[in-house]
C-alpha positions as CSV (number, residue, x, y, z in Angstrom):
1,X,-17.2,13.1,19.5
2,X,-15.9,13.8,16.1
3,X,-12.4,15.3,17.1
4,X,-11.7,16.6,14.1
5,X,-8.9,18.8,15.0
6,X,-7.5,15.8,16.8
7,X,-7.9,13.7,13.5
8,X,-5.8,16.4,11.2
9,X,-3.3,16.3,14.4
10,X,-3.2,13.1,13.7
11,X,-2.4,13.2,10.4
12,X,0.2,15.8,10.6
13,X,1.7,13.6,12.7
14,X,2.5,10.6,10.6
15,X,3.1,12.1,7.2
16,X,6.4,11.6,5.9
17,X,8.5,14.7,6.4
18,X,10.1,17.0,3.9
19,X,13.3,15.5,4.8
20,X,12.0,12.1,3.3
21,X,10.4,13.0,0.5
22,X,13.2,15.1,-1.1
23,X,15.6,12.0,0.0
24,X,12.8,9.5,-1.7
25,X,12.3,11.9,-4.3
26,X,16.2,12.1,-5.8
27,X,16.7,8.4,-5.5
28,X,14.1,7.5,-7.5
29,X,14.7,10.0,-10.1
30,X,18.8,9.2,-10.6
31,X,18.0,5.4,-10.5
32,X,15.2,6.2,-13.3
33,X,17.6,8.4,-15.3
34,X,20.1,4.9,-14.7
35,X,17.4,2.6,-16.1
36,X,16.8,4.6,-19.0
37,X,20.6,4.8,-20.4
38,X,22.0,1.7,-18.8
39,X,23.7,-0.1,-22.1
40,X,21.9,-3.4,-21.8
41,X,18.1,-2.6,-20.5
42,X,18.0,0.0,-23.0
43,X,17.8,-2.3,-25.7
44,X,14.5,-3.5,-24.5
45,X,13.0,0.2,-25.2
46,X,12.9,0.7,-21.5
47,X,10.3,3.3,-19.5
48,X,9.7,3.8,-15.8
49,X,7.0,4.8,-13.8
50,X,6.6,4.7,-10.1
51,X,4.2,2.4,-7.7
52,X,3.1,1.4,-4.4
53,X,1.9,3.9,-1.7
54,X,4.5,6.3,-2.1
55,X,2.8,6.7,-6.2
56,X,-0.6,6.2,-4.5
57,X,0.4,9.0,-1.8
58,X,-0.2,6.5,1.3
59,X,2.8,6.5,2.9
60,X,2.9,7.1,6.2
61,X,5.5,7.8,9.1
62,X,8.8,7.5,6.9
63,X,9.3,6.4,3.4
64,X,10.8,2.9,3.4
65,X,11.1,2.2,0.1
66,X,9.4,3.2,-3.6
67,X,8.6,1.1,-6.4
68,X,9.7,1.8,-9.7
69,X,8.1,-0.3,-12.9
70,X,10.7,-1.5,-15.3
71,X,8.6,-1.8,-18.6
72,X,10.4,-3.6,-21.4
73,X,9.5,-4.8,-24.9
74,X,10.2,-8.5,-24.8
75,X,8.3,-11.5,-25.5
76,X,7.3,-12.9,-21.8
77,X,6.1,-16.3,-24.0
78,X,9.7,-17.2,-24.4
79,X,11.4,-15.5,-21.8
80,X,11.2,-16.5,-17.9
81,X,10.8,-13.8,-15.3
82,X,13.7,-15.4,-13.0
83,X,16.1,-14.7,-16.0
84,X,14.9,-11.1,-16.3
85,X,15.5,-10.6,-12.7
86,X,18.9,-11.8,-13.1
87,X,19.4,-9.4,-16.4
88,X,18.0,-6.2,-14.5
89,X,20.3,-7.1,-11.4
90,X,23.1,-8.0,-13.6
91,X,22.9,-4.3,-15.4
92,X,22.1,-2.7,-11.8
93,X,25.3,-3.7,-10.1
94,X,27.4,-1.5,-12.6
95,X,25.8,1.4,-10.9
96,X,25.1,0.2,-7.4
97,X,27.1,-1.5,-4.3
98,X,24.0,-3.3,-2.6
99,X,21.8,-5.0,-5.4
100,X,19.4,-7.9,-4.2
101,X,16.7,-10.4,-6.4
102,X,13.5,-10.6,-5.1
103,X,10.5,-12.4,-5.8
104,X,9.2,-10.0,-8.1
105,X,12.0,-7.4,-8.0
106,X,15.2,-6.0,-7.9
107,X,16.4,-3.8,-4.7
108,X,19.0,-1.6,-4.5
109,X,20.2,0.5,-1.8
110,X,21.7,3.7,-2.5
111,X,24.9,5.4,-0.7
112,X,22.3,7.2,1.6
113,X,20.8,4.2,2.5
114,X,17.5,4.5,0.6
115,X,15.9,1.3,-0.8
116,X,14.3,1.1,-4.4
117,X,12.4,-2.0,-5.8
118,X,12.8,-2.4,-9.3
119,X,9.6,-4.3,-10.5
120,X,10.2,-5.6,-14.7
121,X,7.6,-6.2,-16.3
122,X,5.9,-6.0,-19.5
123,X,2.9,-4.4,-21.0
124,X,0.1,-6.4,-22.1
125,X,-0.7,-4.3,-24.5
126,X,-1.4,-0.4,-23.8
127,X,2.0,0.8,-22.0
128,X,-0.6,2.9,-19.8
129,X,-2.8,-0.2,-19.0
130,X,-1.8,-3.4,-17.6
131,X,1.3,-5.7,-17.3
132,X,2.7,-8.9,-16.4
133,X,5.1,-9.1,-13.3
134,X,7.1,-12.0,-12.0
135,X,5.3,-13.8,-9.7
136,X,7.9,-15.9,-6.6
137,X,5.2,-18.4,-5.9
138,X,4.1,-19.4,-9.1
139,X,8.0,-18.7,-10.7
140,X,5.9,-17.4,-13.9
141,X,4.4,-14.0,-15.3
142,X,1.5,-12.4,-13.6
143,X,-0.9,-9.7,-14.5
144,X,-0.7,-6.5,-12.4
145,X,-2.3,-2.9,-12.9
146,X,-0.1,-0.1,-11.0
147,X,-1.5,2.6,-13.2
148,X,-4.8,1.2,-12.7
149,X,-4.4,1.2,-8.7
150,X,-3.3,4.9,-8.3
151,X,-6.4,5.7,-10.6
152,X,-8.5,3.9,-8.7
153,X,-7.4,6.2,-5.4
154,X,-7.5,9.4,-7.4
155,X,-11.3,8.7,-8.1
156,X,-12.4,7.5,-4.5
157,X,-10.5,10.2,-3.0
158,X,-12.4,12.8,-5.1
159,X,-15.9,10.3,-4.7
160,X,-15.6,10.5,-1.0
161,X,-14.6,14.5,-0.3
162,X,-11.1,13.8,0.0
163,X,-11.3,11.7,3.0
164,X,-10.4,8.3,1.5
165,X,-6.6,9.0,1.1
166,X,-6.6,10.4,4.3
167,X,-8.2,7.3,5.8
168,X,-6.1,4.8,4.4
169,X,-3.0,6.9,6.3
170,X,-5.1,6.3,9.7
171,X,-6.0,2.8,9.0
172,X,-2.7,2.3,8.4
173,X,-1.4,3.7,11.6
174,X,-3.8,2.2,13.6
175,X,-2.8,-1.3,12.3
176,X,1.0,-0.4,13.1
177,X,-0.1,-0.1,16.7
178,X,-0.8,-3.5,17.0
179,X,0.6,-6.1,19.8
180,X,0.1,-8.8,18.1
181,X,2.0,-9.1,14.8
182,X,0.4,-11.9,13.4
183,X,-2.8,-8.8,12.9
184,X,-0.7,-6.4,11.0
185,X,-2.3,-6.9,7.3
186,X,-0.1,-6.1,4.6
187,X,-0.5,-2.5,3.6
188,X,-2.2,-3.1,0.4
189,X,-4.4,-5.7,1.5
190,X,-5.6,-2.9,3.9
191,X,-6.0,-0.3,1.4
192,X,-7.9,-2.0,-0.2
193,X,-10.3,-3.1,2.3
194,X,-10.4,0.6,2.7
195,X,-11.5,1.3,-0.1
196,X,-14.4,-1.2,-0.5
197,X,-15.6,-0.3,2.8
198,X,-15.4,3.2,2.6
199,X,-19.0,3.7,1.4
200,X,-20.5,7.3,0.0
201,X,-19.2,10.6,1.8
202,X,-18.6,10.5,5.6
203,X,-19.3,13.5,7.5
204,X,-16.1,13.3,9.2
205,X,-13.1,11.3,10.0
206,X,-14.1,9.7,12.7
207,X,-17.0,8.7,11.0
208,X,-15.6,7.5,8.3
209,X,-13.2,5.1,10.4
210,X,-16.2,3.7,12.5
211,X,-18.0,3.2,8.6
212,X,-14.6,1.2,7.3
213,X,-14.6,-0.8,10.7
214,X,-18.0,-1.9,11.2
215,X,-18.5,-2.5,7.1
216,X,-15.1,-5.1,7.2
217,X,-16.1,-7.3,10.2
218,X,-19.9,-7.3,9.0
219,X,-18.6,-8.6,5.3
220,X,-15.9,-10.9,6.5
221,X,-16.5,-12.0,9.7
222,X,-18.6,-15.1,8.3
223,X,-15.5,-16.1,6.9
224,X,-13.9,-16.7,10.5
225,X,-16.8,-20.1,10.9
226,X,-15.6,-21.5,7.6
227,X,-12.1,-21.0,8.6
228,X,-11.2,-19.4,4.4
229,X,-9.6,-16.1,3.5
230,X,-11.9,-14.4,1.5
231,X,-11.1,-12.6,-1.5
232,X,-9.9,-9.4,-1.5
233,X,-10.0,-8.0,-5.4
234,X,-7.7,-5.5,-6.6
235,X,-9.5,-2.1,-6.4
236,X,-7.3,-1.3,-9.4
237,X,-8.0,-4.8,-11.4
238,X,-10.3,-6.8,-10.0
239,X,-9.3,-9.6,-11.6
240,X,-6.5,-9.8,-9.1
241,X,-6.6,-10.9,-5.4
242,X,-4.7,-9.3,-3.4
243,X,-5.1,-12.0,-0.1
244,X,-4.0,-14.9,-1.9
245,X,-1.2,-15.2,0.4
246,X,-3.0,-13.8,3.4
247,X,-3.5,-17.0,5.8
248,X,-6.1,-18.1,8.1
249,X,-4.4,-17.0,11.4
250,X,-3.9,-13.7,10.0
251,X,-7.0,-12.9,8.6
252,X,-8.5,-14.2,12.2
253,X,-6.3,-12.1,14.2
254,X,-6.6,-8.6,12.1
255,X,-10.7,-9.6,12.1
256,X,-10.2,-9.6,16.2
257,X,-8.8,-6.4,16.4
258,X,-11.4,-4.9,14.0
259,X,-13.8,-6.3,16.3
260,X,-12.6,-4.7,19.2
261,X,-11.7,-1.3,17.8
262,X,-14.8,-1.1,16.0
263,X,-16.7,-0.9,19.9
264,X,-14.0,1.5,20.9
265,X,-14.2,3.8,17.6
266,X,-18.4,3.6,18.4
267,X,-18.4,4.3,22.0
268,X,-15.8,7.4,21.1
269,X,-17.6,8.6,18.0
270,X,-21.2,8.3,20.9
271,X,-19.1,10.2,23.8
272,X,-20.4,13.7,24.7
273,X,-17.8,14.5,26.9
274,X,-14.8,15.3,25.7
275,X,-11.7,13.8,27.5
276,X,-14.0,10.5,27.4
277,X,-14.2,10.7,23.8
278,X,-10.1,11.8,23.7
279,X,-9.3,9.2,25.9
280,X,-11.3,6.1,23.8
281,X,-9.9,7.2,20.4
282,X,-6.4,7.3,22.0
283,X,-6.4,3.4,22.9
284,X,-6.6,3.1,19.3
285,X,-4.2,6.1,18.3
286,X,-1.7,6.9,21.4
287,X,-0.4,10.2,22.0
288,X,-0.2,10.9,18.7
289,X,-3.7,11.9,18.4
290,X,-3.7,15.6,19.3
291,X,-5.1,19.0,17.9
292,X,-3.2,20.2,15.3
């Protein structure tokens, strides 16, 4: 059975609170207003803009963390990204106790405990359009499209009736349930996969999550003979992969879990009787599934 009241249950259930977006909200606003007048990164003609799911409105549960861009006017031939890093954290410490490098960013935790990743980077041409980040692997510059992701999400979700931002919340949940960490996909690799597998309107949720499942393990399950990773491409700049550093065992064990939940979400989706149906969709949800 579709469910649908249990699906918007559901999905009242893991948005963030009020609570965490006003805290999220603040913090990335006075670290923003930081960036902006700190002495030394405003001679690079600083702006900011935000990223990640909390910019893409996919966030579910609590807010861990929010991206913020850095974009500065430098000349990326002659400078490295490592000494960057260490320019942006240098400036940050003047205004913050906890300030750590990352691969591609700099964190910083605020009194209230809130965690910010600073992400510099510069435009490759159009501020709007895309950029080059650091890159921890390859220790060099690498192109990105932030801008381009969260335009990519307004568009689907408007494509598919406003169910695709929706789904990618649920999709996300449902991965968080996992035993097995080894399963748990990184959130954007997921989102993605969302995306690409979320094909024309569904009718309802549950629909729409049997659609993503059965559409991922009929495209990649080949993959699991030849023992490769496919490709996942950028939704946002598809000249990006976004499973280059998804390995093997991974991408095997989220595959088995589509596999199975793809015969639960079926057999739930088939049910005619009701508490059947509640019961099937809730070894994939728990008690959070309810009627809102």
């Amino acid at each position: 059975m579709e469910l649908n009241t249990y699906f918007q249950g559901l999905l009242s259930n893991i948005e963030p609170d009020d609570q965490a977006v006003a805290k999220a909200k603040k913090s990335h606003e006075d670290l923003r207003e930081i960036l902006k007048n700190d002495e030394q990164i405003s001679d690079a003609d600083p702006d900011t803009y935000l990223a990640g799911s909390y910019a893409r409105n996919t966030a579910i549960n609590y807010i861990k963390d929010v991206d913020v861009v850095l974009l500065l006017k430098l000349d990326h031939n002659k400078t490295s990204p490592d000494v960057v890093v260490a320019w942006v954290q240098k400036s940050l410490q003047d205004h913050y106790l906890e300030v750590i490098p990352q691969g591609r960013s700099v964190q910083v935790r605020t009194d209230s405990g809130f965690e910010l990743d600073v992400v510099p980077s510069v435009p490759i041409g159009d501020r709007n359009g895309p950029i080059l980040i650091p890159d921890r692997d390859v220790k060099s510059w690498v192109a990105s499209h932030p801008k381009g992701q969260i335009s990519f999400g307004i568009e689907k979700n408007k494509d598919t009736d406003g169910y695709y931002k929706p789904l990618v919340k649920i999709m996300k949940f449902w991965r968080d349930r996992f035993s097995n960490e080894t399963a748990k996909a990184k959130s954007y690799i997921l989102e993605n996969l969302v995306g690409e597998n979320l094909t024309g309107q569904p009718s309802c949720y549950a629909s729409g999550m049997l659609l993503i499942l059965q559409n991922i393990y009929q495209r990649y399950a080949i993959y699991l003979n030849t023992r490769v990773v496919p490709k996942i491409m950028d939704l946002g700049y598809s000249s990006v992969n976004v499973a280059k550093r998804w390995k093997f065992n991974e991408f095997a064990a989220f595959m088995e879990e589509v596999r199975k939940s793809q015969i639960i979400a079926n057999s739930a989706l088939r049910s005619q009787n009701e508490q059947e149906s509640i019961k099937l969709w809730r070894q994939l949800f728990g008690t959070k599934f309810e009627p809102k």
